[in-house]
C-alpha positions as CSV (number, residue, x, y, z in Angstrom):
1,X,-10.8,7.1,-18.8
2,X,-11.0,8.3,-22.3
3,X,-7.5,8.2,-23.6
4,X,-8.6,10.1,-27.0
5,X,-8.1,13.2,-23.8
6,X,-4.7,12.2,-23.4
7,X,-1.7,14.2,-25.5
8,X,0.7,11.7,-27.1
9,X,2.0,13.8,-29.4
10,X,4.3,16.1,-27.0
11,X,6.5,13.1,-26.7
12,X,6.2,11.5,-30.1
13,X,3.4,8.6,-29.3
14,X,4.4,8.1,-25.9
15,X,3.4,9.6,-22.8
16,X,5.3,8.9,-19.1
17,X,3.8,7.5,-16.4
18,X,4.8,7.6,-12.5
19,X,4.1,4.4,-10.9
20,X,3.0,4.7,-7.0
21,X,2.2,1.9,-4.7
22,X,-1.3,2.2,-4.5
23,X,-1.1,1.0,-0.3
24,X,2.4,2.9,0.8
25,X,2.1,5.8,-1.4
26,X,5.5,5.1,-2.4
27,X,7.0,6.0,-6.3
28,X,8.1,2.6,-7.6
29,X,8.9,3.5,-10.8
30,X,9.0,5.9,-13.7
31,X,8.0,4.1,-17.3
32,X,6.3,5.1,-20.5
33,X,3.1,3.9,-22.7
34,X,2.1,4.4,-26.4
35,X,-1.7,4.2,-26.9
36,X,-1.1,0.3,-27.5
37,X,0.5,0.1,-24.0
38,X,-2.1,1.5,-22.6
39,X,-5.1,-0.1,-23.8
40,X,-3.5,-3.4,-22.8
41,X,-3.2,-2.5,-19.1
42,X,-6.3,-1.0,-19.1
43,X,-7.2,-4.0,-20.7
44,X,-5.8,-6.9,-18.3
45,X,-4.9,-4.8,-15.4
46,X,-1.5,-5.2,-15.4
47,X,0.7,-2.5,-16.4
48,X,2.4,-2.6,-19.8
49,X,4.6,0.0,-21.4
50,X,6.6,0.6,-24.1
51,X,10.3,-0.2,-24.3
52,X,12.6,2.4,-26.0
53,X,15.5,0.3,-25.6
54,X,13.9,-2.6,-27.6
55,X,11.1,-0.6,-29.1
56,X,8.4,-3.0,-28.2
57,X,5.2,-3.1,-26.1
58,X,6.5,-4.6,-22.3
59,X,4.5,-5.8,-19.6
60,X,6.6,-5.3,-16.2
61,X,7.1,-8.8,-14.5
62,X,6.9,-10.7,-18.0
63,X,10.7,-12.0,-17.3
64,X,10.7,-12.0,-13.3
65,X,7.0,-12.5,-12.3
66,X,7.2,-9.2,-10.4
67,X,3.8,-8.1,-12.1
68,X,2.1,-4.7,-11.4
69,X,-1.5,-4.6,-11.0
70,X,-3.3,-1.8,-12.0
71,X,-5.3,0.1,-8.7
72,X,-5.7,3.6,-9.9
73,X,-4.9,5.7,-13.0
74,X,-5.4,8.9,-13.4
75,X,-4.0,12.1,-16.0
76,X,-2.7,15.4,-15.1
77,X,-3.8,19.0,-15.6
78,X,-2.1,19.0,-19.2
79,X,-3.1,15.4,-20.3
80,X,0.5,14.4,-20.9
81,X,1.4,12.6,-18.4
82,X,-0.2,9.7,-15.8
83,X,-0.3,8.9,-12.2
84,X,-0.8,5.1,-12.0
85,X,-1.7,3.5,-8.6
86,X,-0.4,-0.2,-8.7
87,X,0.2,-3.4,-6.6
88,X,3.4,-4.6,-6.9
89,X,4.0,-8.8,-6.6
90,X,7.1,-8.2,-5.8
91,X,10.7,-5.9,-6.0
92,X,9.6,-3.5,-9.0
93,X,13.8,-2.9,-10.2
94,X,15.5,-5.6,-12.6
95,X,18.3,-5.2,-9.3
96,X,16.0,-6.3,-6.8
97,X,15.2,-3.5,-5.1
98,X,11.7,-2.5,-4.3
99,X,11.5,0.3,-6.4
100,X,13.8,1.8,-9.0
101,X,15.0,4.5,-7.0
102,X,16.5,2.5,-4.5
103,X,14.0,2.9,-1.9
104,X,12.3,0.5,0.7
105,X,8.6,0.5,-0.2
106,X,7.4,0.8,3.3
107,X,4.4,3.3,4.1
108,X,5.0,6.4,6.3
109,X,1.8,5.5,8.2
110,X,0.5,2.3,10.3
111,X,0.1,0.5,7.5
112,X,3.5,-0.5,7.6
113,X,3.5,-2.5,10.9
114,X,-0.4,-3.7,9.8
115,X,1.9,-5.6,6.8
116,X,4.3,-6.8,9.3
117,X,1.4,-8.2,11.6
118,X,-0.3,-9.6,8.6
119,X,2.9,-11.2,7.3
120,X,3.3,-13.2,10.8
121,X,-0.2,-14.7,10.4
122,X,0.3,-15.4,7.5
123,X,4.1,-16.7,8.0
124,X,4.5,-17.7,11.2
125,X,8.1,-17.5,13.4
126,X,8.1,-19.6,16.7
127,X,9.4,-17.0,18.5
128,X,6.7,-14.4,17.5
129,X,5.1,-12.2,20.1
130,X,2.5,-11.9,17.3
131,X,2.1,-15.7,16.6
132,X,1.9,-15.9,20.1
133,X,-1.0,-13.7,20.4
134,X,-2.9,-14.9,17.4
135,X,-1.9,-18.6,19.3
136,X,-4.5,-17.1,22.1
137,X,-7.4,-16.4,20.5
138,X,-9.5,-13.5,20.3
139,X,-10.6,-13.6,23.7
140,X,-7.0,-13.2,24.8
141,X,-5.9,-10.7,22.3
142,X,-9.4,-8.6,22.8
143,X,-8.2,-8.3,26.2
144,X,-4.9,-7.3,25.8
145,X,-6.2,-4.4,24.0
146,X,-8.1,-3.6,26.9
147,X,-5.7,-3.6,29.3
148,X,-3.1,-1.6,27.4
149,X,-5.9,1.0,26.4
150,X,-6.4,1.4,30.6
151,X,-2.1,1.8,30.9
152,X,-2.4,4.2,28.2
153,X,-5.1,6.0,30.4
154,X,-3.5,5.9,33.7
155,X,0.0,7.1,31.8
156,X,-2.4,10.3,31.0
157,X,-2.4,11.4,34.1
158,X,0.8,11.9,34.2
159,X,3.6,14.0,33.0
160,X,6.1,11.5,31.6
161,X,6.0,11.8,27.9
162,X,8.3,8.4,27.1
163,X,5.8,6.9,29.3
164,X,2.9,7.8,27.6
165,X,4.3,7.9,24.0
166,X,5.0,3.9,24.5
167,X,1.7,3.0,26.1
168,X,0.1,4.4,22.9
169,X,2.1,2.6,20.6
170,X,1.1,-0.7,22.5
171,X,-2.0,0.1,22.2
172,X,-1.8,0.8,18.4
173,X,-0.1,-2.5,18.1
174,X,-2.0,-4.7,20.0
175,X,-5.4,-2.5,18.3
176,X,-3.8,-3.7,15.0
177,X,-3.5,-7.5,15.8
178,X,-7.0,-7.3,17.0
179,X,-7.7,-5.9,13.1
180,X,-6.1,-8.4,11.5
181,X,-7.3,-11.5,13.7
182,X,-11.1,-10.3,13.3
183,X,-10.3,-10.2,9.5
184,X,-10.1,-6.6,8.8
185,X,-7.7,-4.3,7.4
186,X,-6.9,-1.0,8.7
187,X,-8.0,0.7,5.5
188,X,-11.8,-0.4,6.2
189,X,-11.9,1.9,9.7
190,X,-10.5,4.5,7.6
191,X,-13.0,4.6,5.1
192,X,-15.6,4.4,8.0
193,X,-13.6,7.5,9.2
194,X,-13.7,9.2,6.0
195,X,-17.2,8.7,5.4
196,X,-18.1,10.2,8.7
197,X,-16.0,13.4,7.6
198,X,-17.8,13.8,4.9
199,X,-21.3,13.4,6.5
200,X,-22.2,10.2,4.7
201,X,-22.7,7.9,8.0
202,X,-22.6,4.2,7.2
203,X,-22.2,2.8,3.6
């Protein structure tokens, strides 16, 4: 971006920035930068601002190791103020919560249980359906999503909506370990989907 665009002035050498999660969509935090501030995120891609309290440049997880890595940034219609896309290392509030408005950062979407699923491969708990599926191989898991997709299929036949509503999410589920055994995040069939939509066809 250029920042000689961007109108510091309004509020005297600093401009805010909203801080979103750049995987859940979720605001983390609200902070400001000076020009300085800025260029040094832009910089090292981590996000730096400017204290008014101790009127001094800032880089978020300097103290706690809770860094935030630039993603995305982008400027509004009036160039005074800045969306910034970030990945968070860790709770984003000096109280330890995820974000600064007391929030759980946890996406609206499937990504949610994706992190769950990738957190038990990654962690494993004994008493894991999920470790226990990732135990079996992809043979075993591969077929798991086939049977659940025909339960799903015979449950659509039928008029029971509770039925039918938890036969999909098994499906999803058991879909999603399948993902994340094979290596793959749920973002990349997205962006295959997306790309269809906009009648690009394969990258």
């Amino acid at each position: 971006m250029n920042i000689d665009t961007l109108d510091f002035k309004k509020f005297n050498g600093l401009i805010p920035c909203v801080v979103q999660d750049a995987q859940t969509a979720v605001v983390l935090m609200l902070g400001f930068m000076n020009e300085e501030a800025l260029q040094k995120t832009l910089t090292e891609k981590k996000l730096t601002f400017f204290s008014r309290t101790k009127q001094r440049l800032w880089t978020k997880g300097e103290t706690s190791g809770n860094y935030l890595t630039l993603v995305d940034l982008k400027q509004d219609c009036d160039n005074d103020t800045l969306l910034i896309k970030a990945k968070p290392s860790g709770p984003v509030c000096h109280t330890g919560d995820d974000t600064c408005f007391g929030e759980k950062n946890i996406a609206s979407d499937l990504s949610f249980l994706e992190s769950i699923i990738r957190g038990r491969k990654k962690n494993p708990k004994a008493d894991s359906y999920t470790n226990k599926l990732f135990d079996s191989g992809i043979n075993k898991i591969a077929q798991k999503v086939g049977e659940e997709a025909v339960e799903l299929i015979i449950e659509a036949k039928d008029t029971n909506k509770e039925l039918f509503l938890n036969e999909a999410a098994d499906l999803m589920y058991h879909y999603l370990v399948l993902l994340v055994a094979k290596g793959h995040r749920l973002e990349d069939v997205v962006s295959i989907l997306k790309q269809r939509h906009a009648g690009t066809g394969k990258p």
